[in-house]
N, C-alpha and C positions, 0 to 999 in steps of 0.2 A: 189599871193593870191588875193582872190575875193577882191573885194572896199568894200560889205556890211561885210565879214568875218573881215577884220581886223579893221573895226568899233565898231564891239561886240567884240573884242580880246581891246581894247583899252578902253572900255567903263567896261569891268570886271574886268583889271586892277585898274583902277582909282576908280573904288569901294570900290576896295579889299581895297587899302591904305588907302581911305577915312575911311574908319570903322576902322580899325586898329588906325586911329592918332587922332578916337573921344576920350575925356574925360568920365571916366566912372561914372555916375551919381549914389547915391546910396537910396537905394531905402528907401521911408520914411518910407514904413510900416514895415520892419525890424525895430526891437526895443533893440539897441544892449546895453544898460542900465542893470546894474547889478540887477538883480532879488532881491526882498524883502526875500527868504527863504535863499540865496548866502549871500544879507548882513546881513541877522540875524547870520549864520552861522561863518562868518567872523569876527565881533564884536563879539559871543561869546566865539573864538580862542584867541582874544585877554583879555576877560575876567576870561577864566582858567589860563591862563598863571600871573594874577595880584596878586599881593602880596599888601597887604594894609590893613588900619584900617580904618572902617567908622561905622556910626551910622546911623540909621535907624529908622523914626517915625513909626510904627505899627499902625495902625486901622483896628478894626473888628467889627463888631456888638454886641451892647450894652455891650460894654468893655470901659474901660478910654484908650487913647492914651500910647503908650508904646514905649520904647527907645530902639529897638534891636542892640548889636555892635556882629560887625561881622571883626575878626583879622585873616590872613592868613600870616604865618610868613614865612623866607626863607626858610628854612628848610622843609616845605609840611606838617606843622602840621596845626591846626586850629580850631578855636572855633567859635560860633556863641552863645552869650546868649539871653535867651528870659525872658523877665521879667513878672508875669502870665502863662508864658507856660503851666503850670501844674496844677492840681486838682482842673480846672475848675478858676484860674484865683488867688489858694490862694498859688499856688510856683513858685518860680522863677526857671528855669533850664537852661541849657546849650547844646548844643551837642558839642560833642568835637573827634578829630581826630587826629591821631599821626600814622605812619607807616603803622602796619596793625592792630591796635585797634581803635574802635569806641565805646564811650561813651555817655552815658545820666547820665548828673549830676545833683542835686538837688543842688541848691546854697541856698535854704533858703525859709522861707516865704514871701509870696510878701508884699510890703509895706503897712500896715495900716489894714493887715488880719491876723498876727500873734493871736492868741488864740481865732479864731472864729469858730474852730473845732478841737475842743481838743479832739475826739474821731480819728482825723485821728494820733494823738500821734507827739512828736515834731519834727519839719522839721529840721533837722539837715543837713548840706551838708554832699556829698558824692558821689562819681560817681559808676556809675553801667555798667557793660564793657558788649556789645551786640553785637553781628554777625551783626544785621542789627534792623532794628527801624518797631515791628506789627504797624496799623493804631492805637493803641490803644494807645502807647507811644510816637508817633509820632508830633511830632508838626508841621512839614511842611514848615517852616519857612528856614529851612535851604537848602533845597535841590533848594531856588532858586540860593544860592554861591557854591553849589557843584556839584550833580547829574543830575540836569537838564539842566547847561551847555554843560553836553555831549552830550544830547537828541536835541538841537539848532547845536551842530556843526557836528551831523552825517544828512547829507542827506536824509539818507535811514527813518529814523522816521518817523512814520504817522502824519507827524505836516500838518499844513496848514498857514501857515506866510500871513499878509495883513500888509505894513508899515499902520502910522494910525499917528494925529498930538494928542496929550497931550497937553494943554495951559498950560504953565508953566514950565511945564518939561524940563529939558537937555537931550540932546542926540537925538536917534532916538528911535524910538518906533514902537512896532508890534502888531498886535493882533496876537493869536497863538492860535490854537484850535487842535484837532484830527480830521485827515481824514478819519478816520475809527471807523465806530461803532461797529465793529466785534472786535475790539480790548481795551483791556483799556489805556487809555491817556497815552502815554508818563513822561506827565507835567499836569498842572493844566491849563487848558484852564484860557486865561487874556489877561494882555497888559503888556508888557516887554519892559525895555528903558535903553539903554546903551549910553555912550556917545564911541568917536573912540577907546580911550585908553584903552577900556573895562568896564571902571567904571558904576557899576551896579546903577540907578537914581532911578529909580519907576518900581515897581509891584502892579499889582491888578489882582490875584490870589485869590484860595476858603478859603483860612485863612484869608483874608485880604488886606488891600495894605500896602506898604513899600513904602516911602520916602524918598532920602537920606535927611541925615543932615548934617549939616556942615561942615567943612573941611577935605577931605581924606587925611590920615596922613602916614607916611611910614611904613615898614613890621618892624615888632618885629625877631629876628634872628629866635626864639623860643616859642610858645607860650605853658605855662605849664600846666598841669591837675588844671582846678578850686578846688578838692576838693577829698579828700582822697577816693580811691577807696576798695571798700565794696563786699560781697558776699552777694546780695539782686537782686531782681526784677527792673528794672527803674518803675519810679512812671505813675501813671495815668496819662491820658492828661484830663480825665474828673474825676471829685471825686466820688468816691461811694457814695449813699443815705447815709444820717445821720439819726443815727439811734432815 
């Protein structure tokens, strides 16, 4: 063999190996970090799956502060009541869930509005059994512990997720909007905060925001119908004109 051939025979070897026995560096601009729409997803897997009692401060515009509890017991029933929910802020209601019935309850008149529309006749409780909830009966309130956990854990949803910091808050927090304007929202465009265990902290959503309150307490086996169910309408979320 020539003297210059098995110089390049010797020198391609020694390459070859060299490259093989570097260390492989990786690259910074790869950003191998769990995505903001992954961990909204993932915290809200862990929030359908919670069973628990918590309380909830309400604020809306030019409303008094309000106390939502919201109970999910083992069994897959559960309540959510809203104190004002109703006829413009003068009944208290509930929505409530059990197998495959879904109710709107009237729990009463709200505090300190009892006989300021005695044309609307007395608020007596009673639950009103619904396929599903028109915008009209609607109070919105609940579908942040129920239906819109689904809409955060399915990918495919027109959401748009940005983590985002809350001062004060626990947990983590996202803002969440629609990525489509061809479509209507999934959810309520806001800011959504969960801490790991799923425990829902703070919403600010078009009803309002939600705060938790103090201590989340354990699941009830069973949670029962607030209030004798009726063959009626569910009540208004706004009250008709007085007459």
């Amino acid at each position: 063999m020539r003297p210059l051939v098995a110089l390049c025979l010797a020198l391609t070897t020694c390459l070859a190996g060299c490259a093989s026995s570097r260390p492989v560096v990786p690259n910074p601009s790869i950003d191998t970090r769990e995505g903001d729409r992954d961990r909204l997803a993932g915290l809200a897997a862990a929030a359908k799956d919670r069973r628990y009692v918590a309380t909830y401060q309400l604020s809306s515009v030019d409303r008094p502060n309000r106390t939502v509890t919201a109970a999910f017991a083992t069994d897959g029933s559960w309540v959510v009541a809203i104190p004002g929910g109703a006829l413009s802020g003068l009944a208290d209601i509930a929505i409530y869930h059990s197998g495959a019935t879904l109710d709107q309850c009237l729990l009463g008149p709200t505090a300190g509005t009892a006989g300021s529309r005695p044309d609307l006749g007395p608020l007596t409780p009673a639950c009103f059994v619904v396929t599903s909830l028109a915008p009209a009966n609607d109070p919105r309130v609940e579908h942040v512990f129920t239906d819109w956990i689904d809409r955060f854990i399915d990918r495919a949803s027109a959401l748009a997720v940005a983590g985002t910091v809350q001062t004060g808050i626990a947990g983590s927090c996202f803002s969440v909007e629609s990525n489509s304007t061809a479509l209507a929202p999934p959810v309520d465009p806001g800011v959504y905060c969960y801490t790991d265990d799923g425990t829902l902290t703070y919403v600010r959503a078009g009803f309002g925001t939600l705060l938790l309150a103090g201590t989340v307490s354990a699941a009830p086996p069973s949670v029962a119908l607030p209030a004798p169910v009726v063959a009626a309408p569910p009540v208004p979320i706004t009250a008709p004109r007085a007459p």
